[in-house]
C-alpha positions in Angstrom: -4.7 21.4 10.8 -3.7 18.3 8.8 -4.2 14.7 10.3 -3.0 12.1 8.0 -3.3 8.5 8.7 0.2 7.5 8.6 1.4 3.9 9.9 -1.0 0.9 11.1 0.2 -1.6 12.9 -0.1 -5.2 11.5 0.4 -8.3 14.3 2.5 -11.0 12.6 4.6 -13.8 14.6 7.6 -14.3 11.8 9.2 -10.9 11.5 11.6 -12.5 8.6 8.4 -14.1 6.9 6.0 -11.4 6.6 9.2 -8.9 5.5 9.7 -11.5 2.7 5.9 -11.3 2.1 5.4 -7.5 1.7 8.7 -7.4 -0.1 7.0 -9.8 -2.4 4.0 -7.7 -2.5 5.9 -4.9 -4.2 5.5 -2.7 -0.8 8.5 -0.5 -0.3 10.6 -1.1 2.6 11.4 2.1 4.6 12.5 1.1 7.8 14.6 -2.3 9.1 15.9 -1.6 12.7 16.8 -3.6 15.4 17.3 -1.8 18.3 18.2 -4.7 20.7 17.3 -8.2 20.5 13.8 -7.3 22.0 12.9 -4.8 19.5 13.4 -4.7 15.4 10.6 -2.3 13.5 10.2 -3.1 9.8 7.8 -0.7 7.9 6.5 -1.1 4.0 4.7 1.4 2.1 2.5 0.1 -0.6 2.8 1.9 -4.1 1.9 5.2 -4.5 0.7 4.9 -1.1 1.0 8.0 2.2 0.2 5.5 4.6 2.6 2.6 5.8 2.3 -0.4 7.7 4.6 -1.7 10.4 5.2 -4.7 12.1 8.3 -6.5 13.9 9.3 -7.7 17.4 8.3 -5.6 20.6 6.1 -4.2 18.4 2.6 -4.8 19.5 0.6 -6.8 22.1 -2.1 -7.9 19.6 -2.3 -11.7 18.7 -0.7 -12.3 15.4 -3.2 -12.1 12.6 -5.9 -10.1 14.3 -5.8 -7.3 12.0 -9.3 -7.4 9.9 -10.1 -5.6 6.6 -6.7 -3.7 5.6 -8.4 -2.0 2.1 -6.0 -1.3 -0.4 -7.9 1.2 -2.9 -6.9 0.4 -6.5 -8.0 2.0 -9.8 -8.9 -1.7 -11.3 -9.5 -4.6 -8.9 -8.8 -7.4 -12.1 -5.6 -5.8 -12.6 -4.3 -5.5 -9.2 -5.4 -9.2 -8.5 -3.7 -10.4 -11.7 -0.4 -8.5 -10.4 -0.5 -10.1 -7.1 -1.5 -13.8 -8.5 1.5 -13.4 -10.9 3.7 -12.5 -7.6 3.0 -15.7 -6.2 -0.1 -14.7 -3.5 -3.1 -16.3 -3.1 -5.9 -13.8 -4.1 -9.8 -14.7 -4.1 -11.8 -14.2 -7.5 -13.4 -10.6 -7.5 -16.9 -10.2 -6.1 -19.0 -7.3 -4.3 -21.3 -7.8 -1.3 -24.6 -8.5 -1.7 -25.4 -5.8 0.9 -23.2 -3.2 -0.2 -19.3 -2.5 0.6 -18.6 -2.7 4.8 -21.9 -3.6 5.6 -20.8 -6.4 7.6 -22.8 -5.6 10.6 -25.4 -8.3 9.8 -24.9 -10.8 7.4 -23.8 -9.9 4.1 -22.4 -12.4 1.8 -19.7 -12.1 -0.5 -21.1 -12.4 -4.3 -18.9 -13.9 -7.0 -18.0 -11.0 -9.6 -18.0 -7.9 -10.0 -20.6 -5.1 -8.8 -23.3 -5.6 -11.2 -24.0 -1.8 -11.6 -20.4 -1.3 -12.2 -20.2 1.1 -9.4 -17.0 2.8 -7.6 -15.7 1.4 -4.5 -18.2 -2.0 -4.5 -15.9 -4.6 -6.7 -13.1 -6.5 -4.4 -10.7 -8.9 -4.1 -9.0 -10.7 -0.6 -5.7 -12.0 0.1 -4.2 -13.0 3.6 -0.9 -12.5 4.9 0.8 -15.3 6.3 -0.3 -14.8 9.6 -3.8 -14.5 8.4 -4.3 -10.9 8.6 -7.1 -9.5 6.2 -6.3 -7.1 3.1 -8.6 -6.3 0.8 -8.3 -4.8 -2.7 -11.2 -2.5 -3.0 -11.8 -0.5 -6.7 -12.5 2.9 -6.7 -12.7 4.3 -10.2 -14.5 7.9 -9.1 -14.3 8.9 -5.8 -17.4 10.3 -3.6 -17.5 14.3 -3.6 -15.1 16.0 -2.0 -12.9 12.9 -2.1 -11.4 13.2 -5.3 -7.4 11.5 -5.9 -5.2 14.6 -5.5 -1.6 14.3 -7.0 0.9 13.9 -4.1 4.2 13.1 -6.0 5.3 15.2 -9.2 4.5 14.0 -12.5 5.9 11.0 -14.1 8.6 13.0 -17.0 10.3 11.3 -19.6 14.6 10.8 -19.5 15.3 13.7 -22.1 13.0 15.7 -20.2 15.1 15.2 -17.0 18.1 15.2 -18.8 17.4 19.1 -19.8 16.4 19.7 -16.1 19.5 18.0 -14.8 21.9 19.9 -17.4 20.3 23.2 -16.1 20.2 22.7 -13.0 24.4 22.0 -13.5 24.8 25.2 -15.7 23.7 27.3 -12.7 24.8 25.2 -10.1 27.8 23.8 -11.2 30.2 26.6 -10.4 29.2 26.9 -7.3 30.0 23.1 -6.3 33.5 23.8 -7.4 34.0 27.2 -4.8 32.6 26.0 -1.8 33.6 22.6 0.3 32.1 18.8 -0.4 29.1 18.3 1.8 
């Protein structure tokens, strides 16, 4: 049986504000609906990304900004900051916890730059939302056994390749778009 983490819920207080922010990120927007003026769900995917995040009005009882440590994994933490400073967000220099990642149970100060062993999943950068819920951008280069990345979405193809797919896929198809009814 699969179980996939599929939407978190992230408390804001502006509904127009943070949609402006995640739009800003470069999150996707999937969803914008307003049932009545008690209820409007907006949900964002981040790139390349199964799980989504939603937010809006009626949506949750939590106090805006209460969410804590959102980890976006990316494959270079200087890169993904760099893209995200030059989108207009505040984004902390890199650094790695002296302690090791998410031991936060006792004291565990952030260090300034990078994990010195170059290690997966210990270099990070933080950003806020407006409402002063907590991302972090948290590299993972090689992932821990039996964690690997696995390829959910086809492979990028170049235009003449997709061209060719396209034309053959109307060679067979197209006659029988021109028998049957428009649907």
């Amino acid at each position: 049986m699969d179980m996939k983490l599929e939407v978190v819920v992230v408390p804001v207080s502006d509904v127009d504000r943070a949609k402006a922010f995640y739009e800003k990120l470069g999150f996707r927007l999937d969803i914008d609906y307003a049932a009545n003026e008690n209820f409007r769900v907006i949900q964002f995917t981040p790139p390349r990304s199964e799980a989504s995040i939603i937010f809006g009005k009626g949506i949750t009882s939590a106090k805006s900004g209460s969410a804590n440590i959102l980890v976006l994994a990316v494959e270079d933490v200087d890169v993904a900051r760099d893209d995200l400073i030059a989108r207009g967000v505040k984004v902390s220099e890199v650094f790695h916890y002296a302690g090791g990642p998410f031991n936060n149970a006792v004291e565990n100060p952030r260090v300034g730059g990078r994990d010195p062993q170059g290690r997966s999943y210990y270099s990070f950068a933080s950003f806020k939302d407006p409402d002063g819920n907590d991302w972090l951008l948290q590299e993972i280069t090689t992932r821990l056994p039996g964690r690997e990345w696995k390829l959910t979405r086809a492979p990028a193809m170049d235009v003449a390749t997709m061209a060719d797919l396209l034309h053959e896929t109307e060679e067979h198809h197209g006659q029988y778009e021109k028998t049957h009814a428009e649907h």
